[in-house]
Residue frames as a rotation matrix with the C-alpha (Angstrom) as fourth column:
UNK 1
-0.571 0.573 0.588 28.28
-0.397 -0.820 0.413 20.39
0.718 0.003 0.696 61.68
UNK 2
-0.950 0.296 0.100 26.47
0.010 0.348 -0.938 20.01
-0.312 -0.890 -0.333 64.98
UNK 3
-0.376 0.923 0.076 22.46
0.446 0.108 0.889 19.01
0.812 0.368 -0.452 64.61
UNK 4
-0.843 0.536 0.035 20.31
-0.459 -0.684 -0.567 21.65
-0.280 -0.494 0.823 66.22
UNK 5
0.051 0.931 -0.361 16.98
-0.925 -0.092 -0.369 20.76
-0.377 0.353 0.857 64.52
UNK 6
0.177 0.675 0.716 15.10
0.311 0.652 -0.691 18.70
-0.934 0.346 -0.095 62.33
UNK 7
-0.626 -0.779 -0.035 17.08
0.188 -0.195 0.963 18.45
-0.757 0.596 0.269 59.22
UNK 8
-0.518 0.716 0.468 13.50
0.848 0.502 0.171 19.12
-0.112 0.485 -0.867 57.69
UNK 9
0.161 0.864 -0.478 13.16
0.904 -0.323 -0.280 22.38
-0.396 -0.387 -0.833 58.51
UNK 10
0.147 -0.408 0.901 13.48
0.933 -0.247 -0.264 25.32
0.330 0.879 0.344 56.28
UNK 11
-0.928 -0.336 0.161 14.00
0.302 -0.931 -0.207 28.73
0.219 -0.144 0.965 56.65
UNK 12
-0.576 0.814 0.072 10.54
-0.540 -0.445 0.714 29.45
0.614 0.373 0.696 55.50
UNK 13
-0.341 0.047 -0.939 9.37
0.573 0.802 -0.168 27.58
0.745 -0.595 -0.301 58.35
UNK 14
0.222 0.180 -0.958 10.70
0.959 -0.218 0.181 29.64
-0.176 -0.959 -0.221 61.10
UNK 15
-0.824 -0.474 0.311 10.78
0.508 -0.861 0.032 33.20
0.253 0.184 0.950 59.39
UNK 16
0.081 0.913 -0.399 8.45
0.173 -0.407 -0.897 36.21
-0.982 0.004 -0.191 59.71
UNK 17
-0.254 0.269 0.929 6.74
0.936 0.309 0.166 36.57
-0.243 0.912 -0.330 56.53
UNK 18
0.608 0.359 0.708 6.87
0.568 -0.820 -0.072 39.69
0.555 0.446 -0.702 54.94
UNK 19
-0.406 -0.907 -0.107 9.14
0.892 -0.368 -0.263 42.80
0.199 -0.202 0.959 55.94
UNK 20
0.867 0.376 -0.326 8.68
0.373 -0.925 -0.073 46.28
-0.329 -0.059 -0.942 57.23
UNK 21
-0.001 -0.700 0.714 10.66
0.967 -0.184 -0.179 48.14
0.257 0.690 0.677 54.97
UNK 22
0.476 0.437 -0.763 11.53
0.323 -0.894 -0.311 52.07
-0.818 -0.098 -0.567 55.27
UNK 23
0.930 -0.224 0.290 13.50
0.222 -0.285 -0.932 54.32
0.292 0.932 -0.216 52.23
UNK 24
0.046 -0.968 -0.246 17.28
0.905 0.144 -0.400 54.60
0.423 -0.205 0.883 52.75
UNK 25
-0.742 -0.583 0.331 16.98
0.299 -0.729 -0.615 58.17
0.600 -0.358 0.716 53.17
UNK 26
0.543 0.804 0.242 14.31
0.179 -0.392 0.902 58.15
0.820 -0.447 -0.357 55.83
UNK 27
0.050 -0.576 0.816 15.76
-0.807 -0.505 -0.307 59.69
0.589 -0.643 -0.490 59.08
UNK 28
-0.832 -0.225 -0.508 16.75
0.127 0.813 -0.568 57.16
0.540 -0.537 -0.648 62.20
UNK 29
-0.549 0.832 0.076 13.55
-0.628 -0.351 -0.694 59.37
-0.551 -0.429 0.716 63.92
UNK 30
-0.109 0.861 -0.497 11.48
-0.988 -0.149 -0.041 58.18
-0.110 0.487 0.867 61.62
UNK 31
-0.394 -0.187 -0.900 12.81
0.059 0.972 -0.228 54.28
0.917 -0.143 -0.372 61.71
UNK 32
-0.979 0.189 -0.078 12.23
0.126 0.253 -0.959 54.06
-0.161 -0.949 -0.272 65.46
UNK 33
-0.508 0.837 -0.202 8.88
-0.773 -0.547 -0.323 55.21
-0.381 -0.008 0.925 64.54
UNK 34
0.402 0.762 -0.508 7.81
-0.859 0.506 0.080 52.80
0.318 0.404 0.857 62.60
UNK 35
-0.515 -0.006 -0.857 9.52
0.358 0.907 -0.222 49.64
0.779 -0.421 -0.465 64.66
UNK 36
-0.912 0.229 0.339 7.86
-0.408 -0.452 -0.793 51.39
-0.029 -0.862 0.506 67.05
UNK 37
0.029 0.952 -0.303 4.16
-0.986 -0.023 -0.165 51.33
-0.164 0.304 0.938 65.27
UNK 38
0.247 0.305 -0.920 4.66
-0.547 0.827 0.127 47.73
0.800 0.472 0.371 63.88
UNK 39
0.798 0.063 0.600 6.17
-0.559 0.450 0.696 46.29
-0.226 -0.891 0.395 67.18
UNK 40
0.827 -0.560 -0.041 9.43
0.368 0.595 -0.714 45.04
0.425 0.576 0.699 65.25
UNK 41
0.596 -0.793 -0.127 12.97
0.196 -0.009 0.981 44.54
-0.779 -0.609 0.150 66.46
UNK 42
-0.612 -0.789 -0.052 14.34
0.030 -0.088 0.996 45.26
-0.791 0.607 0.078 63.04
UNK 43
0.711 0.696 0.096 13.09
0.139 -0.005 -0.990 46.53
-0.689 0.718 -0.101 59.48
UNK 44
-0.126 -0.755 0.643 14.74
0.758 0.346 0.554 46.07
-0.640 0.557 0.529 56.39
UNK 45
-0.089 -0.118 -0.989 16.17
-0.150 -0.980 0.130 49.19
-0.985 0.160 0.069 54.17
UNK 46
-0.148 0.156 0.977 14.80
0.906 0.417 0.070 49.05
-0.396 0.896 -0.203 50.52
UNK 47
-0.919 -0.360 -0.159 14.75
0.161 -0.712 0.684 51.44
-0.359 0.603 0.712 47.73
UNK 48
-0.593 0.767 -0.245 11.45
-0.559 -0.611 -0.560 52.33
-0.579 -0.195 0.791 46.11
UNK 49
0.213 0.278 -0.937 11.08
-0.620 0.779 0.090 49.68
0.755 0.562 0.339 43.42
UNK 50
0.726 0.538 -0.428 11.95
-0.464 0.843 0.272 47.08
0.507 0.001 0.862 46.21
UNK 51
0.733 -0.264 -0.628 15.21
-0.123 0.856 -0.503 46.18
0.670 0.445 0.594 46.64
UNK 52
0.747 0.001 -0.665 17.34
0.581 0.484 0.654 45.22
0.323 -0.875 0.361 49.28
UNK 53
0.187 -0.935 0.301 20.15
-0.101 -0.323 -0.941 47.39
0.977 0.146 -0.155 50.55
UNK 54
-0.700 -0.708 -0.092 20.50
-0.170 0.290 -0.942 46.55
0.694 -0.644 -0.323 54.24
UNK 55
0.273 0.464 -0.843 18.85
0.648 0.558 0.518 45.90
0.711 -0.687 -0.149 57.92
UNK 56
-0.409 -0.643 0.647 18.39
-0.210 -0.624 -0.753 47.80
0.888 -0.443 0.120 60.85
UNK 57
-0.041 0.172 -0.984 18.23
0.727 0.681 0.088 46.30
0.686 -0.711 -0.153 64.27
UNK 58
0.781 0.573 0.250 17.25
0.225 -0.631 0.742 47.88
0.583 -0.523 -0.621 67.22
UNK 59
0.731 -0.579 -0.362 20.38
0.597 0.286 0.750 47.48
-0.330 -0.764 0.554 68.53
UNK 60
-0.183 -0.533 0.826 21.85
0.962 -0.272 0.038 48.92
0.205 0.801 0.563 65.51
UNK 61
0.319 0.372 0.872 19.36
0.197 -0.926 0.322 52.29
0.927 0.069 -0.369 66.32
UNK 62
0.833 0.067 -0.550 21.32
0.547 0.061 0.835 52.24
0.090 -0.996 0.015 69.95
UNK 63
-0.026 -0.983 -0.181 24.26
0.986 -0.055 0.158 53.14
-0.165 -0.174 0.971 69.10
UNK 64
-0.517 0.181 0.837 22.81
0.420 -0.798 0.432 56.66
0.745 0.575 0.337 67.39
UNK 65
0.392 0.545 -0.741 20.65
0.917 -0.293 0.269 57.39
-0.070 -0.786 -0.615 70.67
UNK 66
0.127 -0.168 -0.978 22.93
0.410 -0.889 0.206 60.35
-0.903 -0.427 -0.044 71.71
UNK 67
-0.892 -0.451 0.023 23.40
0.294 -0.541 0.788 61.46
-0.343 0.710 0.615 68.12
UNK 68
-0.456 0.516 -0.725 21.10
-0.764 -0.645 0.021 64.13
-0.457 0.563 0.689 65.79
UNK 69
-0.483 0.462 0.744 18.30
0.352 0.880 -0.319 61.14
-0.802 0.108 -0.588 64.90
UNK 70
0.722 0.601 -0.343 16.77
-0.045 -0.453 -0.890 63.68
-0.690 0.658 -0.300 62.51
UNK 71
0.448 -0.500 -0.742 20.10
-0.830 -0.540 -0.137 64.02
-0.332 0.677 -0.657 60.51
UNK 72
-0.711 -0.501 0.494 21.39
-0.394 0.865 0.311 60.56
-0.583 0.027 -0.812 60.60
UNK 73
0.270 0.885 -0.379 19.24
-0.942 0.325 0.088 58.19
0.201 0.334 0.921 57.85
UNK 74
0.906 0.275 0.321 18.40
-0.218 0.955 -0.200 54.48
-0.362 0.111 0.926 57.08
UNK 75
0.740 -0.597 -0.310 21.48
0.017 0.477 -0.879 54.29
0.672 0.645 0.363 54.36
UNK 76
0.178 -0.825 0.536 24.06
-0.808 -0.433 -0.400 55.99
0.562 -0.362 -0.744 57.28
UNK 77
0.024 0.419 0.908 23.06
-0.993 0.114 -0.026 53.09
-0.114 -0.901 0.418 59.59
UNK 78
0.926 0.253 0.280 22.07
-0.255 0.966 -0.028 49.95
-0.278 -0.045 0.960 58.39
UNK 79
-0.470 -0.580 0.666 24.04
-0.002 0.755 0.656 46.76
-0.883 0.307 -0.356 57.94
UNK 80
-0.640 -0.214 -0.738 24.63
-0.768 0.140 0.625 46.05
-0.030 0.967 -0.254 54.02
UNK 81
0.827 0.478 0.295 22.43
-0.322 0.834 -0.449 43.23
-0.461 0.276 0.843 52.74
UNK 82
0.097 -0.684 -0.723 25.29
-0.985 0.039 -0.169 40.88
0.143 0.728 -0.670 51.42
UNK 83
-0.553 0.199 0.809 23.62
-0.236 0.894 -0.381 37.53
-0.799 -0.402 -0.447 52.46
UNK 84
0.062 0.907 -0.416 21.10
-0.824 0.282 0.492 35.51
0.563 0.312 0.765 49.74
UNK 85
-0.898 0.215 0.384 19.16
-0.247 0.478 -0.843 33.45
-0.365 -0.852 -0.376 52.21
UNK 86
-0.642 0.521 -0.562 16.94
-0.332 0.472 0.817 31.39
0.691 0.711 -0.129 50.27
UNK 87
0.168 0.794 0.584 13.50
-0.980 0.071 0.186 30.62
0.106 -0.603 0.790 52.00
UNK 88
0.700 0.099 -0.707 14.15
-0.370 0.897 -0.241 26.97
0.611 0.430 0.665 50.92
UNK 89
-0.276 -0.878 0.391 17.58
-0.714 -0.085 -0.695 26.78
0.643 -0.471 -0.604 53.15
UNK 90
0.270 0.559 -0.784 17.36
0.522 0.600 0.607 24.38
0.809 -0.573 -0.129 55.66
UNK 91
0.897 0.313 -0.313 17.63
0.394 -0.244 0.886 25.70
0.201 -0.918 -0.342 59.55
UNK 92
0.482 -0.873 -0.072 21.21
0.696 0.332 0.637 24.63
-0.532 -0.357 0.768 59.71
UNK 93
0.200 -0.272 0.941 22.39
0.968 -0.095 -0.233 26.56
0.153 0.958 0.244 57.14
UNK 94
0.492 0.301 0.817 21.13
0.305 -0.938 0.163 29.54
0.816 0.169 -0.553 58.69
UNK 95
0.916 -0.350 -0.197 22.46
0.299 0.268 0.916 28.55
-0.268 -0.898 0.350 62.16
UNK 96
0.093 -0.995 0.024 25.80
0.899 0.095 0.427 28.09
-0.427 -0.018 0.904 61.03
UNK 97
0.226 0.006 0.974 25.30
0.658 -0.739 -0.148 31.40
0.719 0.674 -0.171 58.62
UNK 98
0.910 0.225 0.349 24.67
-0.110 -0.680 0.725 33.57
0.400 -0.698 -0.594 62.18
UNK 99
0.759 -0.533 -0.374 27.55
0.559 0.240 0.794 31.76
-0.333 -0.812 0.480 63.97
UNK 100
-0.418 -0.869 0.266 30.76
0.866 -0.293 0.404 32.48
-0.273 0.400 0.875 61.19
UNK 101
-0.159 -0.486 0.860 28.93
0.559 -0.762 -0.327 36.45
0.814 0.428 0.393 60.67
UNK 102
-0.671 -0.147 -0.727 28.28
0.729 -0.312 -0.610 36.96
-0.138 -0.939 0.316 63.90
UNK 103
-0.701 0.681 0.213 24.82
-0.541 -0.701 0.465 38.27
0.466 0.211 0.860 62.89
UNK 104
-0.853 0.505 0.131 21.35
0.093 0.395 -0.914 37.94
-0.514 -0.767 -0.384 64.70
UNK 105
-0.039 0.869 -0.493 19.17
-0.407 -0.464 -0.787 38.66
-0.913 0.170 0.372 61.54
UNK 106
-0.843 -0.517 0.149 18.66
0.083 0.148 0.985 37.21
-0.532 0.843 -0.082 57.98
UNK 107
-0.063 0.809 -0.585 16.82
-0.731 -0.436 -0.524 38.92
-0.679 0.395 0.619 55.44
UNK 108
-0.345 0.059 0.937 15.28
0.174 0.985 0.002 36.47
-0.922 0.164 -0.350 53.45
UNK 109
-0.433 0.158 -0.887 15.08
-0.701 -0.679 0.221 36.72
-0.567 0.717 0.404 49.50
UNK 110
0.298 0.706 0.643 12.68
0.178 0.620 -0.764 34.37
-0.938 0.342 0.059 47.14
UNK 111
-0.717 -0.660 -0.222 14.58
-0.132 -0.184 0.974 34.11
-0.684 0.728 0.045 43.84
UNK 112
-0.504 0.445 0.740 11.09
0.861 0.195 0.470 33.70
0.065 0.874 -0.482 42.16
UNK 113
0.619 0.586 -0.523 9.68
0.589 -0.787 -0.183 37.20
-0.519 -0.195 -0.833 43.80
UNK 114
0.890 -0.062 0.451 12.77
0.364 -0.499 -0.787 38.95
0.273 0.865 -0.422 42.31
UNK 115
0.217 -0.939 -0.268 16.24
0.655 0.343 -0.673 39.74
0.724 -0.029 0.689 42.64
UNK 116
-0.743 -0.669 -0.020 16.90
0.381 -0.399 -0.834 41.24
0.550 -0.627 0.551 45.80
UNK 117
0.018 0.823 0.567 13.00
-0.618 -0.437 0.654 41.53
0.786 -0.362 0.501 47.03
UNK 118
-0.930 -0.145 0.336 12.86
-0.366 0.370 -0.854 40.35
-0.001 -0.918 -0.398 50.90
UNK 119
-0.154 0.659 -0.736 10.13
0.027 0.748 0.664 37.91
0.988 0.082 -0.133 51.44
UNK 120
0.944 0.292 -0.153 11.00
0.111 0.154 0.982 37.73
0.310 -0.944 0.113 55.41
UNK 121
0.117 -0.756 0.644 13.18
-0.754 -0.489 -0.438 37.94
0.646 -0.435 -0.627 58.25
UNK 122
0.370 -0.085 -0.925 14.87
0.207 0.978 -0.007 35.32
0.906 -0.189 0.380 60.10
UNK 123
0.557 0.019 0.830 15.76
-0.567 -0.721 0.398 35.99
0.607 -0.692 -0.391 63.84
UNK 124
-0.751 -0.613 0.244 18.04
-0.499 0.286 -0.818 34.57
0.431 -0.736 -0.521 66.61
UNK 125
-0.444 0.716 0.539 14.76
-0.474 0.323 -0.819 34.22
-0.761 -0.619 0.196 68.81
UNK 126
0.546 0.767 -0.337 13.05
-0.819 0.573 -0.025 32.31
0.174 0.289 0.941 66.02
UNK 127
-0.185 -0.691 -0.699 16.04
-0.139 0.723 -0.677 30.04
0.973 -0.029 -0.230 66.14
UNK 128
-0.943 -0.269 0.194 16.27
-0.303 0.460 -0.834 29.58
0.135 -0.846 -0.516 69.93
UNK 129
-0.282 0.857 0.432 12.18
-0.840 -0.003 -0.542 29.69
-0.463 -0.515 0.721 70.43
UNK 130
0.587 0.258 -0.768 12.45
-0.731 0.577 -0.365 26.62
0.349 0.775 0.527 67.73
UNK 131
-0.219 -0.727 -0.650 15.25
-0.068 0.676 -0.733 24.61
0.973 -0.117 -0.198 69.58
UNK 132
-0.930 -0.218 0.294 13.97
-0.320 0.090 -0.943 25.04
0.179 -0.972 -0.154 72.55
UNK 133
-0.747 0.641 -0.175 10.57
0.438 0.673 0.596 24.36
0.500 0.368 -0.784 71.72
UNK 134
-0.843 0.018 -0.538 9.00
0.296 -0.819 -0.491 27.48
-0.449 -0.573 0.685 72.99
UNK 135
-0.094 0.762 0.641 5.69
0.924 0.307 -0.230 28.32
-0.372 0.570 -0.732 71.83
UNK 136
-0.666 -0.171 0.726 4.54
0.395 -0.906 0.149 31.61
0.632 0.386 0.672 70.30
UNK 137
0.666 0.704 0.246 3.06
-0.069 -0.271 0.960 33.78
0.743 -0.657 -0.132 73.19
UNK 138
0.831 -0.422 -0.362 5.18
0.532 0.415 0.738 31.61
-0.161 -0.806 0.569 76.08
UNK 139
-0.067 -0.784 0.617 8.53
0.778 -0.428 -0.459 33.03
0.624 0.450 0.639 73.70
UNK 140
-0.124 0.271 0.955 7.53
0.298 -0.907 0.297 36.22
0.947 0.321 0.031 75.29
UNK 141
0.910 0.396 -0.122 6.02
-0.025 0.347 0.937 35.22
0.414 -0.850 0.326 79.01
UNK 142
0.834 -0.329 -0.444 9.28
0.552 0.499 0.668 33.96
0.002 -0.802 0.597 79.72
UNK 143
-0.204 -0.848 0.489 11.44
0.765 -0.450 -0.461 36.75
0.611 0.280 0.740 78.21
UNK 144
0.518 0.602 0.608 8.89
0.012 -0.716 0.698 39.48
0.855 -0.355 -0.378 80.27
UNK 145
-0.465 -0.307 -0.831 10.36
0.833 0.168 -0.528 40.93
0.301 -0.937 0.178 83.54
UNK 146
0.397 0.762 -0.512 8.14
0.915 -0.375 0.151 43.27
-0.077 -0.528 -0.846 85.84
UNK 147
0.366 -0.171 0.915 8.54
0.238 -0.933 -0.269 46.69
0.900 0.317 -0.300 85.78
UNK 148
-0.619 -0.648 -0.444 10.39
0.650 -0.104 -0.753 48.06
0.442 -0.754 0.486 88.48
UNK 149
0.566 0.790 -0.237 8.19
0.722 -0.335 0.605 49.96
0.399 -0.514 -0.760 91.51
C-alpha cells in the first residue's frame, strides 16, 4: 500500500460533519434545490427515521439534465449506500476504498449514532486538499476560473 498521509489521520479528520439528507422519493428538481441552497456537491438519500440508502453527486444529477426532473426521484438516482466507513478509519483506508470502487464520495456512518445513520461525508477534494496541503479557502482560489466575457 502506497503512503499518502500521515498514518495518523482518520477519516473523521478530513470529513464534512454532518449530511444534507433529502427523502428517497423527493423529485431530482427538488435535490438540485437543495445542493443548490446548502452549496453541496452531493447529499445523502435517507428515509425518515434516518437511514442510509444511497448518495447523490452532482455529477450523478447530470446525467438526468435532459430528462423529466419532476418525475425522476432521489431512490431512481442515487448510488446504493453499500460502504460502512467508520469515522475512526484511517485516511488510507479510505484512499484505497475510492481507488478499487472507483468512487469520489464516502458516506460516513458512526456505529455508536446508529446503524446506518451518516455522521459525514468524505470527498476526493478533502483527500487531495489534505495531500497536497491546501488550505480551506485557497482549496477553492485555486480551483476558481473567471467567467468568460
Amino acid at each position: 500500500m502506497m503512503k499518502y498521509c500521515d498514518l495518523t489521520t482518520r477519516v473523521c479528520d478530513l470529513m464534512h460533519k454532518g449530511v444534507v439528507t433529502c427523502d428517497p422519493a423527493d423529485s431530482l428538481k427538488e435535490v438540485a434545490a437543495v445542493m443548490r441552497e446548502n452549496k453541496f456537491r452531493a447529499v445523502v438519500v435517507a428515509d425518515p427515521s434516518g437511514d442510509t440508502w444511497g448518495l447523490i453527486s452532482a455529477i450523478d444529477l447530470m446525467r438526468f439534465v435532459a430528462g423529466d426532473l419532476e418525475k425522476l426521484t432521489a431512490e431512481d438516482v442515487m448510488r446504493p449506500y453499500k460502504i460502512e466507513v467508520d469515522p475512526q478509519w484511517p485516511v488510507e483506508k479510505a484512499i484505497e476504498t475510492m481507488k478499487t470502487k472507483k468512487i469520489e464520495h464516502l458516506i460516513v456512518v458512526d456505529p455508536h449514532a446508529g446503524p446506518k445513520r451518516a455522521v459525514g461525508i468524505l470527498t476526493s477534494f478533502d483527500i487531495v486538499r489534505y495531500i497536497s496541503k491546501i488550505e480551506t479557502g485557497r482549496f477553492e482560489q485555486v480551483l476558481w476560473f473567471p467567467a468568460r466575457e
